[in-house]
C-alpha positions in Angstrom: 87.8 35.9 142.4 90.4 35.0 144.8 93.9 33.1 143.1 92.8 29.8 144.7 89.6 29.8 143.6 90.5 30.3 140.3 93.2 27.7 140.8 90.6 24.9 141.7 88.4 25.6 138.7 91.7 25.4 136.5 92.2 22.0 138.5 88.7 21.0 137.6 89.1 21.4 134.0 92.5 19.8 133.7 90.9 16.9 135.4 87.7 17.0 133.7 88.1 14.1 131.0 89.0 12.0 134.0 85.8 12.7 136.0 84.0 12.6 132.6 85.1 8.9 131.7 87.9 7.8 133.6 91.2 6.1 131.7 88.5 5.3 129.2 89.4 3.9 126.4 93.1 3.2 127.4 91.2 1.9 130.6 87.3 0.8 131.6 85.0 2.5 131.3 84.5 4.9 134.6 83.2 8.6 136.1 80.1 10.7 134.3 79.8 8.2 131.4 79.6 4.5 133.6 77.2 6.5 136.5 74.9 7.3 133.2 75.4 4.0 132.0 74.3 2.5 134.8 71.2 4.7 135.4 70.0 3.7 131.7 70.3 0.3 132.2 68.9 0.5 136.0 65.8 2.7 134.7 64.9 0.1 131.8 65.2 -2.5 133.9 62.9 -1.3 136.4 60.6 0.0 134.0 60.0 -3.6 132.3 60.1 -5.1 135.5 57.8 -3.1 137.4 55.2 -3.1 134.8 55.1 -6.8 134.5 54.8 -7.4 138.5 52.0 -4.7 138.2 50.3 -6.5 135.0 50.9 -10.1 137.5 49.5 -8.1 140.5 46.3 -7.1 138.5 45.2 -10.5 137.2 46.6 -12.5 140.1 44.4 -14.6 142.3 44.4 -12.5 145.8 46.8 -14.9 147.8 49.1 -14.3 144.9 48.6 -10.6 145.0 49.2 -10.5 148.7 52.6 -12.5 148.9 53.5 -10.2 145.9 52.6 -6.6 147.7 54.6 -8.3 150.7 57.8 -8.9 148.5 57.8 -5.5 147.4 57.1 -3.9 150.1 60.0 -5.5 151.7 62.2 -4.7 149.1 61.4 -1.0 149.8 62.3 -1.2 152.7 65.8 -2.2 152.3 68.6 0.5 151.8 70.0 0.2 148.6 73.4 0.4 150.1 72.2 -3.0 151.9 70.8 -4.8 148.7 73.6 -4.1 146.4 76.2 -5.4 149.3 74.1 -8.5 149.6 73.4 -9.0 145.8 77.4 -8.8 145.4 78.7 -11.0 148.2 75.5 -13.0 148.9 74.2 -14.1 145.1 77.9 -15.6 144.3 77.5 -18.1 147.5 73.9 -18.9 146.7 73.9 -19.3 143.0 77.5 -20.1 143.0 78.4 -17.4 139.8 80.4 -14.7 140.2 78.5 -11.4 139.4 80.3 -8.4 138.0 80.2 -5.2 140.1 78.6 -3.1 137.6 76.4 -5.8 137.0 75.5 -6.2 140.6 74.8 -2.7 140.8 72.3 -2.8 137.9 70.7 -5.7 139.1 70.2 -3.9 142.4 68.6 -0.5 141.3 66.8 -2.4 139.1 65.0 -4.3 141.8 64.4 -1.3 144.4 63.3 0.5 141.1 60.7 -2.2 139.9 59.2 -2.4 143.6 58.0 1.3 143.2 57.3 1.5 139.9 55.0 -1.5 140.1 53.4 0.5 142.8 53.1 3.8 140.9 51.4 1.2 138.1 48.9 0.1 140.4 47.9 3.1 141.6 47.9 4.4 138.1 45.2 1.3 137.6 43.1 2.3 139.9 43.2 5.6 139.6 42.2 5.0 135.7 38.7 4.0 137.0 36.8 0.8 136.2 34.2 2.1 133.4 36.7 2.2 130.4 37.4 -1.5 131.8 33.9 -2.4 131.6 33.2 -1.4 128.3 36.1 -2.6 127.0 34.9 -6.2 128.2 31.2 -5.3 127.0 33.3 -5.2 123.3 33.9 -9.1 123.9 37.7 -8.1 125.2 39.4 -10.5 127.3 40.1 -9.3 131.2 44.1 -9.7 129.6 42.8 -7.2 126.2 41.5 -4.9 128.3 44.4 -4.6 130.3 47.0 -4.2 127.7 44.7 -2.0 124.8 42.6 0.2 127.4 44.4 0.8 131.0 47.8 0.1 130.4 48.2 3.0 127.6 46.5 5.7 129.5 48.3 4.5 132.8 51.3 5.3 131.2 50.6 8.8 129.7 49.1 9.7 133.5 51.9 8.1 136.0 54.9 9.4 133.5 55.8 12.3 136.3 56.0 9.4 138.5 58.3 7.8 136.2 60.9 10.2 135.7 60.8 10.7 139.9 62.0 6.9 140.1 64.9 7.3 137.3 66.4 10.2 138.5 66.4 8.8 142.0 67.9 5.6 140.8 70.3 7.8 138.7 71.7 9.3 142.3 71.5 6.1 144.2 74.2 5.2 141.4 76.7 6.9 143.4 76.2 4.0 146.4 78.1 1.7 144.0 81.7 2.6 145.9 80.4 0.1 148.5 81.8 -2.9 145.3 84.3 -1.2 144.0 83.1 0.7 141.1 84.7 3.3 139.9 81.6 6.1 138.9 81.3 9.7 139.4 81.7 10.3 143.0 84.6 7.7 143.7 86.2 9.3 140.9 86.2 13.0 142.2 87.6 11.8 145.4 90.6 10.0 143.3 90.4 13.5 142.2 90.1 15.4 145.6 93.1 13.2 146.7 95.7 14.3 143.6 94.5 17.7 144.4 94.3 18.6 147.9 92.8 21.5 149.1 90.2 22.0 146.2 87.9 20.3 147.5 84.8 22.8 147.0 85.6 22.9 143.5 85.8 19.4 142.9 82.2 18.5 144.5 80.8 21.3 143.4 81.5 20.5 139.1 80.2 16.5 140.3 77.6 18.2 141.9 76.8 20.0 138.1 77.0 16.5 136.5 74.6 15.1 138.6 72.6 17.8 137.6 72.8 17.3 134.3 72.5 14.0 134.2 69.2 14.1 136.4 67.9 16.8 133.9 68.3 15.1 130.6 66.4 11.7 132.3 63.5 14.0 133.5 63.8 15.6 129.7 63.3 12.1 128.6 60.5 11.2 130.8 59.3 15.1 129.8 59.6 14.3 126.3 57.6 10.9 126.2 54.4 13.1 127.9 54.9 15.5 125.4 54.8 13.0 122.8 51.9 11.1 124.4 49.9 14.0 124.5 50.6 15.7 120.9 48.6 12.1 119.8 45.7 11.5 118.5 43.4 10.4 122.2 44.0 7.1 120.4 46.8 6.0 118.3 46.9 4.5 115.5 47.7 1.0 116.5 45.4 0.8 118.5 42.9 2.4 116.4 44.0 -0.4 114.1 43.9 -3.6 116.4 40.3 -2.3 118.2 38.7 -1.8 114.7 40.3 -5.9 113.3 39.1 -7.0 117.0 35.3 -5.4 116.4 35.5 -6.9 112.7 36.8 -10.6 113.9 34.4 -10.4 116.8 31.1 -9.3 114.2 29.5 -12.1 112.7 29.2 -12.2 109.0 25.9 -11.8 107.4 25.2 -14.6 104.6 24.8 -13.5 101.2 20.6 -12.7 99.8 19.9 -16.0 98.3 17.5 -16.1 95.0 14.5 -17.3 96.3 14.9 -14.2 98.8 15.8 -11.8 96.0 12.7 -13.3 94.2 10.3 -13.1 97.2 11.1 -9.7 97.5 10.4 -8.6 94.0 7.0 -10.5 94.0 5.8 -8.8 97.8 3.1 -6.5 96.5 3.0 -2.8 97.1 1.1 -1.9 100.3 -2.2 0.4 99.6 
């Protein structure tokens, strides 16, 4: 390996904590460990997010439905780079607070994220099928029951691939967040590039590897989760749990043999 080559790598790892976390703690928080930060928080967001607008978009009345599909679908159109730039310099005139940039950030992923995931959900509804619906309202369920004890569970064990595709591309689009001024992984390796001029393959290529890392241990997550979901019983046992006490509340009691019953049956003569 040529001298400079081996130079850069050495300027890599002398710079490493730097890209890892930035001045952190003597500074805030910055690099590897605020991009990840900000993908966890972005992916949670858009996850609870999305799979309330697709629980809305489900029961919804259809005028309701369509203004919501519009919204979305307008919001995926929108380049992130766009949304977090308006979020940042347009929220503070119209709500008149001043929102953090890390905060704006999150708040933007979190929004682009929740537009597809609610999609993903809905076609993860469909797809489910309307039978196990139906029965589960021929049990005396609630439209609402059904939805939450029946579809949503097995929606979420069959659009989990999907899942993990939307957190690891909000985990990259973490990297548009230079447009406010945060200081994540890539504006930190070109702080880097520019201490260290002329090692500029090594430098992208080790933020390159954290990406990679980073992306790999969400789609673990999201890997892990389907895992789980499958080593399970078909149904768990919280569900298996609240079905059986909704059967039992849902069952009429029988009233107890009274004694003229018990007597009438003892007199009933034999048949021939």
């Amino acid at each position: 390996m040529p001298d400079h080559a081996i130079s850069g790598w050495a300027v890599v790892l002398w710079q490493l904590p730097y890209l890892l976390s930035g001045t952190f703690p003597d500074g805030p928080l910055a690099g590897a460990a605020l991009t990840l930060w900000m993908a966890v928080l972005a992916c949670a967001g858009a996850t609870v997010l999305g799979i309330g607008v697709a629980v809305l978009l489900d029961q919804a009345p259809a005028p309701l439905a369509r203004a919501i599909r519009a919204l979305l679908a307008g919001l995926r159109a929108i380049p992130v780079l766009m949304l977090i730039f308006w979020a940042y310099f347009l929220l503070p005139m119209l709500a008149g607070v001043h929102v953090g940039e890390v905060q704006t950030v999150v708040l933007a992923l979190a929004l682009i994220g929740a537009a597809y995931i609610a999609q993903v959900m809905e076609a993860g509804f469909a797809a489910i099928g309307q039978g196990q619906r139906n029965a589960a309202l021929a049990l005396g369920m609630t439209p609402l029951q059904a939805l939450w004890l029946v579809v949503l569970p097995r929606t979420l064990r069959a659009m989990l691939p999907s899942l993990g595709n939307v957190w690891v591309s909000l985990a990259k689009d973490t990297s548009l967040a230079y447009i406010v001024g945060v200081v994540e992984l890539s504006t930190v390796a070109t702080h880097v590039n520019g201490r260290s001029v002329g090692y500029a393959a090594q430098v992208f290529a080790a933020v390159a590897l954290l990406y990679f890392f980073i992306c790999v241990g969400i789609e673990s997550v999201a890997a892990l989760l389907l895992a789980a979901t499958r080593s399970r019983q078909r149904r768990p046992l919280w569900r298996y749990v609240t079905l059986t006490a909704f059967r039992l509340a849902r069952t009429p009691a029988r009233p107890p043999p009274t004694s003229a019953s018990r007597g009438s049956s003892r007199s009933r003569p034999a048949p021939p």
